[in-house]
C-alpha positions as CSV (number, residue, x, y, z in Angstrom):
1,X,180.1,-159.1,47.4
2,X,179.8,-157.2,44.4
3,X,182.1,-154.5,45.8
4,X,185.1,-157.5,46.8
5,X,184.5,-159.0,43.3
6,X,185.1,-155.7,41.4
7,X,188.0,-154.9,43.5
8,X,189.6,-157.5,41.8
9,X,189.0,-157.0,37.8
10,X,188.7,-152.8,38.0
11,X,191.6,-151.6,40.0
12,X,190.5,-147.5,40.9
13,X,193.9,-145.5,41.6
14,X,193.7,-142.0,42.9
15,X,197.2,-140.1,44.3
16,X,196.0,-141.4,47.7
17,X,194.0,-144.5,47.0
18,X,196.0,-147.2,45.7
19,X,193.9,-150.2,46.7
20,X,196.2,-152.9,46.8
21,X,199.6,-151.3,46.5
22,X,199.3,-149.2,49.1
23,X,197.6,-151.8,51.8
24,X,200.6,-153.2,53.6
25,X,198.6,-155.8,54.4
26,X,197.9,-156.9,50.8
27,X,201.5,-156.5,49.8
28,X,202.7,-160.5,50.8
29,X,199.8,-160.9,48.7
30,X,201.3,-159.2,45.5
31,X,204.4,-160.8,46.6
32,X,203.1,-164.4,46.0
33,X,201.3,-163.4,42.7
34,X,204.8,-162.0,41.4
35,X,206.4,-165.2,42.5
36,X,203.7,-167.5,41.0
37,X,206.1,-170.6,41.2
38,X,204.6,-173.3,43.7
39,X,201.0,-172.9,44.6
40,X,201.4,-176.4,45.9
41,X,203.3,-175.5,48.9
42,X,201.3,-172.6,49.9
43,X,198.3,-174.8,49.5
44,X,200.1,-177.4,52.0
45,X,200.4,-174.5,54.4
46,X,197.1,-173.6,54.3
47,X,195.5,-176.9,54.7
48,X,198.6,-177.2,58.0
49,X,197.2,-173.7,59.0
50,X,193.9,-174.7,59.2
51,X,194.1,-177.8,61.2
52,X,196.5,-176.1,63.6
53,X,193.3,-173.6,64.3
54,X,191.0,-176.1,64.7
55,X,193.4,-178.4,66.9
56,X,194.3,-175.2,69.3
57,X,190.8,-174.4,69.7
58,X,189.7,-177.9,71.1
59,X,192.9,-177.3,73.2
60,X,191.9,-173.7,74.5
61,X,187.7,-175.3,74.6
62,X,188.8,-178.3,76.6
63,X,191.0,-176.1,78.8
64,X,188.2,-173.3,79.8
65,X,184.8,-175.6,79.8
66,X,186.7,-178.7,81.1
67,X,183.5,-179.4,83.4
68,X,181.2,-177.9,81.2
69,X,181.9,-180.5,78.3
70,X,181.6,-183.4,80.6
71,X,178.3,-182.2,82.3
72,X,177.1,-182.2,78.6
73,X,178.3,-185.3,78.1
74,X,176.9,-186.8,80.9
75,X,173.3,-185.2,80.0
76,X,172.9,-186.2,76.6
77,X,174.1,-190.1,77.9
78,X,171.3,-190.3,80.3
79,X,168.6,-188.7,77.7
80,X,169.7,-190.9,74.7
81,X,169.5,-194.0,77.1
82,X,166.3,-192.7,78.5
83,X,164.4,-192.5,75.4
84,X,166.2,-195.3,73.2
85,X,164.9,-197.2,76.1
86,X,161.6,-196.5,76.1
87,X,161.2,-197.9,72.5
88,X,159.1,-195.2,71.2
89,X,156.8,-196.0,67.8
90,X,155.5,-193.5,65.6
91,X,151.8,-192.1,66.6
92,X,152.2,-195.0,69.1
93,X,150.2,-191.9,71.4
94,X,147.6,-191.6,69.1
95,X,146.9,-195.5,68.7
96,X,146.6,-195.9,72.7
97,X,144.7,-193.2,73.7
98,X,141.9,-194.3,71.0
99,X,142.4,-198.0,72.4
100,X,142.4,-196.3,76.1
101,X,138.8,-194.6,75.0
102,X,137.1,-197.8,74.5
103,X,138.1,-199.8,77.3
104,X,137.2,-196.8,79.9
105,X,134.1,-196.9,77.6
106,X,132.9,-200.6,77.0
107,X,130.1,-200.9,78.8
108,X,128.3,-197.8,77.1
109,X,129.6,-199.7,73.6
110,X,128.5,-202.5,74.3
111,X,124.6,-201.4,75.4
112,X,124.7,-199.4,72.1
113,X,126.3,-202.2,69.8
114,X,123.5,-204.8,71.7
115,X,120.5,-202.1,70.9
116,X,122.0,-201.5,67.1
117,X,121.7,-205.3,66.6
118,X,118.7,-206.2,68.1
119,X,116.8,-203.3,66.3
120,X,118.0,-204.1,62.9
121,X,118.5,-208.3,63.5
122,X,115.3,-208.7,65.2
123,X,113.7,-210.5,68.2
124,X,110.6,-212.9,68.6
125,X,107.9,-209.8,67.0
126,X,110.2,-209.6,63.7
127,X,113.2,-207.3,63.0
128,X,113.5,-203.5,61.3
129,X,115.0,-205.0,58.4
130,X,112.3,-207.4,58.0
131,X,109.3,-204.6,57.7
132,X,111.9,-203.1,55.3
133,X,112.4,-205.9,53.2
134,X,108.5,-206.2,53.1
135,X,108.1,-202.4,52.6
136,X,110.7,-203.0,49.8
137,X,109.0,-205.8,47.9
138,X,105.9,-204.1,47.8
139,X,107.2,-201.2,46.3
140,X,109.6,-203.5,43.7
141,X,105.3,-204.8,42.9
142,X,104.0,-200.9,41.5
143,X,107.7,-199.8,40.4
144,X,106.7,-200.4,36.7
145,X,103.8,-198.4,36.9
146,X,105.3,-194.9,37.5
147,X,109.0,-193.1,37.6
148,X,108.1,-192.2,41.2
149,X,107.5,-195.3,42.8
150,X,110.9,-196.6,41.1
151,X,112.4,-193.9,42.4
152,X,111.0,-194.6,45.9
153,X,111.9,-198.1,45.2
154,X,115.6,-197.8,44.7
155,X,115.8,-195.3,48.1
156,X,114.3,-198.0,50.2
157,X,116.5,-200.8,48.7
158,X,119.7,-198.7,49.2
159,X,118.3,-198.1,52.9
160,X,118.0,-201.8,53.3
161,X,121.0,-203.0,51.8
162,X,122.9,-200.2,54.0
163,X,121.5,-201.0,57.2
164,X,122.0,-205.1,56.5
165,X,125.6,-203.7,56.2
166,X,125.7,-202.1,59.7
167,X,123.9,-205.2,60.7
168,X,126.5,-207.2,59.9
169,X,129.5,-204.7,61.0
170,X,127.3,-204.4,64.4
171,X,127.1,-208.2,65.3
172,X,131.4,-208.6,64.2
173,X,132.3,-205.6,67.2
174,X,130.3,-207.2,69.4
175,X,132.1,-210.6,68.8
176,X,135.4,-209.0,68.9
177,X,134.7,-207.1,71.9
178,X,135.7,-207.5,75.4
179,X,136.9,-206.1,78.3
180,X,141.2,-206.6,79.5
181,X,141.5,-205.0,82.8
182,X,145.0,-205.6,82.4
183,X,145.1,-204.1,78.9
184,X,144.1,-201.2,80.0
185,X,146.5,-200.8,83.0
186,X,149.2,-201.5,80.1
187,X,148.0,-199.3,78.3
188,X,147.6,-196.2,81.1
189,X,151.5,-197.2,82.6
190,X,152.4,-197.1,78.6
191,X,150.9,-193.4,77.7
192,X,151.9,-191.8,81.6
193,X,155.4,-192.6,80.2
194,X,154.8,-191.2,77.5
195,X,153.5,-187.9,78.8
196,X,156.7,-187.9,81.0
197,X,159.2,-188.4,77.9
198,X,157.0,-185.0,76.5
199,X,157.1,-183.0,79.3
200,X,160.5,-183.0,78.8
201,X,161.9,-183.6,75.2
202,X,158.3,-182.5,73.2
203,X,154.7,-182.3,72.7
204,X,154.5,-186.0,70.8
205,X,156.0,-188.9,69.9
206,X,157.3,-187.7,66.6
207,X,159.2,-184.4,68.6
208,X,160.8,-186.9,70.7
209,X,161.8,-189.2,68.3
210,X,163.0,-186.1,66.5
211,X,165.0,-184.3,69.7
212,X,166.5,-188.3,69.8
213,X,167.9,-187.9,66.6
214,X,169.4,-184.5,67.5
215,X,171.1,-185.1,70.7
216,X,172.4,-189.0,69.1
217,X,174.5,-187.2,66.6
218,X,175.9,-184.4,69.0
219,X,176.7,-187.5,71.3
220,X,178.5,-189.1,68.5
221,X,180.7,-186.2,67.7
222,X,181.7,-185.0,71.3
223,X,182.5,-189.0,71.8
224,X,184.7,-189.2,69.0
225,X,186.4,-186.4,69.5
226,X,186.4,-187.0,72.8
227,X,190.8,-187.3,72.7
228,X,192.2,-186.2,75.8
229,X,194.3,-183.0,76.7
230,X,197.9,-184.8,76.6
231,X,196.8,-186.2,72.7
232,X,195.9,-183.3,71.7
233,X,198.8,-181.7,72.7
234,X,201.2,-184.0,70.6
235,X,199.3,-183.5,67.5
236,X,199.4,-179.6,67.9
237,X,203.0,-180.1,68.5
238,X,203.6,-182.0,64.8
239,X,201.4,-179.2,63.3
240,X,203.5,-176.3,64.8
241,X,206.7,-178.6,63.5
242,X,205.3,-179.1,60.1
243,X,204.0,-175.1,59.4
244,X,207.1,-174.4,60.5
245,X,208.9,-176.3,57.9
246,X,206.7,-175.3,54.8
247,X,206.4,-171.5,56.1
248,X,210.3,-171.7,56.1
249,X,210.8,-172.8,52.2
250,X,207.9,-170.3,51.8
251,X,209.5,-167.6,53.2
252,X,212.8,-168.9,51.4
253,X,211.1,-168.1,47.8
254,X,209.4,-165.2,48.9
255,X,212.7,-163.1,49.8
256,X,214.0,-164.8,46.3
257,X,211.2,-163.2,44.6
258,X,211.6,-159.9,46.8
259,X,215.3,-159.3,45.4
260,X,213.8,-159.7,41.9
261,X,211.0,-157.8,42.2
262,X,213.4,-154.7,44.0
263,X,215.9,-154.8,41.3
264,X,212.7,-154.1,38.4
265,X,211.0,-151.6,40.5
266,X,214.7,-150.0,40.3
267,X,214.9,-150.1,36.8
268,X,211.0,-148.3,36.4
269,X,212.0,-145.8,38.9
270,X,215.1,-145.1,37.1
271,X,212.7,-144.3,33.4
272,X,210.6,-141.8,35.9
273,X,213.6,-139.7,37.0
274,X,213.7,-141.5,40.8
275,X,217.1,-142.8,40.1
276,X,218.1,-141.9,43.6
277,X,215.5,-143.8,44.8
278,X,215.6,-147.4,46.9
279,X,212.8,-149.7,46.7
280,X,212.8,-152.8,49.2
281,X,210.4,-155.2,50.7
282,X,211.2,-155.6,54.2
283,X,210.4,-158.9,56.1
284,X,209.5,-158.1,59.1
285,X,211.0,-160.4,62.4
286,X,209.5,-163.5,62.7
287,X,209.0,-165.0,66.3
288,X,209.3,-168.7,66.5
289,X,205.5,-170.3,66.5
290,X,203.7,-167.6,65.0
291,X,201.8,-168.4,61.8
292,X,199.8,-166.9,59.8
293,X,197.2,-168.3,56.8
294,X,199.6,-167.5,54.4
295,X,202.8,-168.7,56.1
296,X,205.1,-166.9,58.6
297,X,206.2,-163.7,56.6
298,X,204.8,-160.5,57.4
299,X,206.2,-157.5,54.7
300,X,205.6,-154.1,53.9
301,X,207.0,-152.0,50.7
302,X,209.6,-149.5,52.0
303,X,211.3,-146.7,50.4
304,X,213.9,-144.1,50.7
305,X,213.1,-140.9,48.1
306,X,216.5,-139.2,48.0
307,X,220.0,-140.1,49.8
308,X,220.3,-139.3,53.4
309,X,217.2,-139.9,53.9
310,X,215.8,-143.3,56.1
311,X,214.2,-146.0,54.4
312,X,210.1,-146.1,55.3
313,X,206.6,-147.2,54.4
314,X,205.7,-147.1,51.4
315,X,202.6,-145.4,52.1
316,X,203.8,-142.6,54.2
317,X,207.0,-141.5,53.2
318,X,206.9,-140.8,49.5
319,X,205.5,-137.1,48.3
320,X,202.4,-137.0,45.8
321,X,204.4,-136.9,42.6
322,X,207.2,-139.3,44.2
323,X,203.6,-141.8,45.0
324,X,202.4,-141.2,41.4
325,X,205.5,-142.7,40.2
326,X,206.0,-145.7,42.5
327,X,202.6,-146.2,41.9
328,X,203.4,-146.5,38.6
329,X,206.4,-148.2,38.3
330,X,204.6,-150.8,40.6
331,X,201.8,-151.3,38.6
332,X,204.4,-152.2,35.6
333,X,205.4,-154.8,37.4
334,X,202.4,-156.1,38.7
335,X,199.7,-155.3,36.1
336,X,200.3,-158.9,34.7
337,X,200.5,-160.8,37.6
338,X,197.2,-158.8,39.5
339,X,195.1,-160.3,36.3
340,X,193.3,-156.6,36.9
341,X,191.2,-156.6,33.7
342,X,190.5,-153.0,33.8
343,X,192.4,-150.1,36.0
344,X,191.2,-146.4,36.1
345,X,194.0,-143.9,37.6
346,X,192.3,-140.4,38.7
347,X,194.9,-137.6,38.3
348,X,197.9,-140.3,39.5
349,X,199.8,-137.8,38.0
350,X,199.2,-135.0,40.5
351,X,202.3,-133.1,41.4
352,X,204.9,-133.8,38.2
353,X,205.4,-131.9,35.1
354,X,207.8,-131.8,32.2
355,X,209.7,-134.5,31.8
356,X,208.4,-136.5,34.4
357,X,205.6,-136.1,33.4
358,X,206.3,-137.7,29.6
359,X,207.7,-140.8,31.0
360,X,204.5,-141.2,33.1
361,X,202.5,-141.0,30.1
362,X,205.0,-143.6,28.8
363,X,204.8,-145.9,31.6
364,X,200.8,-145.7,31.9
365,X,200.9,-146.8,28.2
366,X,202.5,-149.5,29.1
367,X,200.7,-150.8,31.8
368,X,198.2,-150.3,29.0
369,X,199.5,-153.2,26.5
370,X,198.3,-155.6,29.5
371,X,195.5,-154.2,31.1
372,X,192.8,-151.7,30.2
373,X,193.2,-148.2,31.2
374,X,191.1,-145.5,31.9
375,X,193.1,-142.4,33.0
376,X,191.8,-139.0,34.3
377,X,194.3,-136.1,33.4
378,X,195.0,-132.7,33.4
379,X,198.8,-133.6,31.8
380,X,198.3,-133.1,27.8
381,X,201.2,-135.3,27.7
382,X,199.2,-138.3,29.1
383,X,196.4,-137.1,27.2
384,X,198.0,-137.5,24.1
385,X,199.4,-140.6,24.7
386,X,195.6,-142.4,24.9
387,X,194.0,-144.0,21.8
388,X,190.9,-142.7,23.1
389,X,190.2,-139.2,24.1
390,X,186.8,-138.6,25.7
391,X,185.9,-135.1,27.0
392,X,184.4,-134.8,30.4
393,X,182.3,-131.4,30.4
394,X,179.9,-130.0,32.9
395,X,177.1,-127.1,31.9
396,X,173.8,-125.9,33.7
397,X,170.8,-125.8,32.7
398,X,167.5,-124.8,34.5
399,X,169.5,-124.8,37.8
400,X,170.8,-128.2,37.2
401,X,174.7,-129.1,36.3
402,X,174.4,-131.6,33.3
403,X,177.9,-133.8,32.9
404,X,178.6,-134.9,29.2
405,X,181.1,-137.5,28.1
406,X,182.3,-136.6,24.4
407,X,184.4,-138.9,22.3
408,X,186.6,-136.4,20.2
409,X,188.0,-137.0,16.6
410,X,191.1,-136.0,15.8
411,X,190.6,-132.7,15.1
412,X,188.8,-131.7,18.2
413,X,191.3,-134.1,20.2
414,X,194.1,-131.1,19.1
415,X,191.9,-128.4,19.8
416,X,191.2,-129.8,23.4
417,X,195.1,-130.6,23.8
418,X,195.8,-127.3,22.9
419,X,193.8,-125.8,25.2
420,X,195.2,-127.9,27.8
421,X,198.7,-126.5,26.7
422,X,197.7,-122.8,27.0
423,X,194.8,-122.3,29.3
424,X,192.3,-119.5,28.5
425,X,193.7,-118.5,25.1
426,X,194.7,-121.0,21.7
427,X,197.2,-119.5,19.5
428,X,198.1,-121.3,16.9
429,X,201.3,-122.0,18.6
430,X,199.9,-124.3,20.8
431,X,198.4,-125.7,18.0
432,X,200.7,-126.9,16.5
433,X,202.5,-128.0,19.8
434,X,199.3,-130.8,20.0
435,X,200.0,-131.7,16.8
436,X,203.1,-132.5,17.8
437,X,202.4,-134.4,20.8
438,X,200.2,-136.5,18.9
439,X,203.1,-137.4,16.4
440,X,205.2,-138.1,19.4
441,X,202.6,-140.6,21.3
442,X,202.2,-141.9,17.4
């Protein structure tokens, strides 16, 4: 992500790597940012484009799984109907298999409820609660005379109070319950439907009800857009009409904006000594019904170098000093409309001297007044034309190559343009001849 982001705000140019420039398939791109005049019909397009896709792929889906879609169809019917019908409640399992346990259990409930109340309510020889609430009153008698009988006291009343409790909650089960045959059938019918539903859409009630959910909305979408072949048709066929009616006023301002942009590009080449050369965007042939996403151009930069010679890409036809200056006078044009914040050229200026080499150092400056620039260079020309000379050195030490960046002054910045101008030995010649290309960048 990183790497597509910074493509966009540092633009790195080396004699063979010109990013954008040189990717024919980015030049309709470049095109449209020099044109910059109605976003609004492109924009059209695009939203055209995009619902032509998505209408030919229903058509080309319907057409290959024709049977597939209805068998789907048909599936998710019968399993919506099948558990919609069986009016499933949350936990509704857990709730009857607990009400299931007692009724396969109410005679063994009942014996125990009977024994729990007849111990603790008594019978004709006096209840357990009774010889407790004697056991208790004595105790309440000798309380006051020590902490420990109080304290014996208050466990025996909290026993007694306790068990009156269950007493109580004993004799009210055994009130409320009896025995439904027929409630239990109901209920045994209820959970083996249940367990069927599981087997085949989840563990529990809540999966189910879940899965439900699921397959009710994919049901929902295939039935609605559930439009048959012979509809789907007539809509692609207004989508096709209408893309081809905005990609033609597209294309109409695009080869506008190409004559405009060829007749600069002529003028820049003509300040780098390539006044020989052509520059033209060529459109390629459009076939009737083919789009694109951005309309139904397809173009390429072309060039022809010297007379004689046949116009061809861009990218392959032009020499490495011919490409440093096309390169160059197509940044001039484009710098602007790129909105490249920063753009580094690495030795662009591979393969020129002299002259040519001045008005390079000309044009990079500038491409300079709208955009950053950071230039590698063995050309004191383009050297001296910088604001900012920075030395790049390299020196070993303990087996290890150290690379230093220097900012120079203006003193050491003639000393290193002389020594660009003469090599291994500075007279004061070449001196003098940095000094002087430093007044002439001035």
């Amino acid at each position: 992500s990183l790497k597509r982001i910074g493509s966009r705000l540092v633009d790195i140019e080396g004699q063979n790597d010109h990013q954008l420039l040189m990717q024919p398939e980015q030049h309709l791109g470049l095109l449209d940012e020099f044109a910059n005049k109605d976003d609004d019909l492109l924009s059209q397009y695009q939203e055209t484009y995009e619902l032509y896709q998505s209408t030919q792929r229903k058509i080309n889906q319907k057409q290959a799984n024709q049977q597939q879609w209805a068998q789907r169809l048909d599936m998710l019917e019968f399993q919506v109907n099948e558990i919609k019908n069986a009016d499933l409640i949350e936990n509704e399992d857990v709730d009857l298999q607990t009400e299931q346990e007692r009724l396969n259990h109410f005679q063994q409930i009942n014996n125990a409820l009977q024994i729990v109340q007849g111990a603790l309510s008594g019978d004709e020889n006096g209840s357990s609660l009774d010889a407790i609430a004697a056991s208790m009153e004595s105790l309440e008698e000798i309380s006051t005379f020590d902490d420990e009988y109080a304290k014996l006291n208050e466990s025996v009343s909290e026993a007694y109070f306790n068990l009156q409790d269950a007493a109580n909650e004993a004799s009210r089960q055994l009130d409320n319950l009896s025995f439904d045959e027929g409630r239990l059938n109901e209920i045994e019918q209820r959970l083996n439907l249940i367990a069927d539903l599981e087997r085949k859409y989840g563990g529990s009630v809540t999966e189910i009800l879940a899965y439900y959910d699921k397959i009710s909305t994919e049901l929902d979408s295939m039935t609605e857009n559930n439009v048959t072949g012979d509809e789907l048709e007539t809509q692609l066929d207004k989508l096709i009409a209408k893309l081809t009616k905005l990609g033609g006023k597209l294309s109409k301002n695009r080869q506008k904006a190409a004559k405009t942009i060829e007749k600069e590009i002529k003028k820049q080449l003509d300040d780098l000594y390539m006044d020989k050369a052509v520059f033209e965007i060529k459109f390629m042939d459009h076939q009737p019904n083919t789009f694109y996403p951005s309309g139904i151009d397809q173009v390429e930069f072309y060039i022809q170098t010297n007379p004689g010679e046949e116009m061809g890409p861009l990218a392959k036809i032009a020499s490495g000093g011919e490409l440093s200056r096309v390169m160059l006078a197509l940044k001039t044009i484009f710098a602007r409309s790129q909105g490249v914040t920063s753009i580094i050229f690495d030795e662009v200026d591979t393969g020129v001297s002299g002259r040519v080499a001045q008005a390079i150092a000309e044009k990079i400056r500038v491409i300079a007044d709208q955009s950053q620039v950071l230039c590698i260079t063995h050309l004191p020309q383009v050297a001296a034309m910088a604001q900012h000379h920075l030395l790049i050195s390299k020196e070993v030490h303990d087996d290890r190559t150290i690379t230093s960046v220097d900012e120079l002054d203006e003193k050491s910045r003639v000393d290193e343009l002389a020594r660009m101008l003469a090599g291994a030995e500075v007279t004061q010649l070449t001196v003098e001849h940095a000094k002087e290309l430093l007044n002439m960048a001035k």
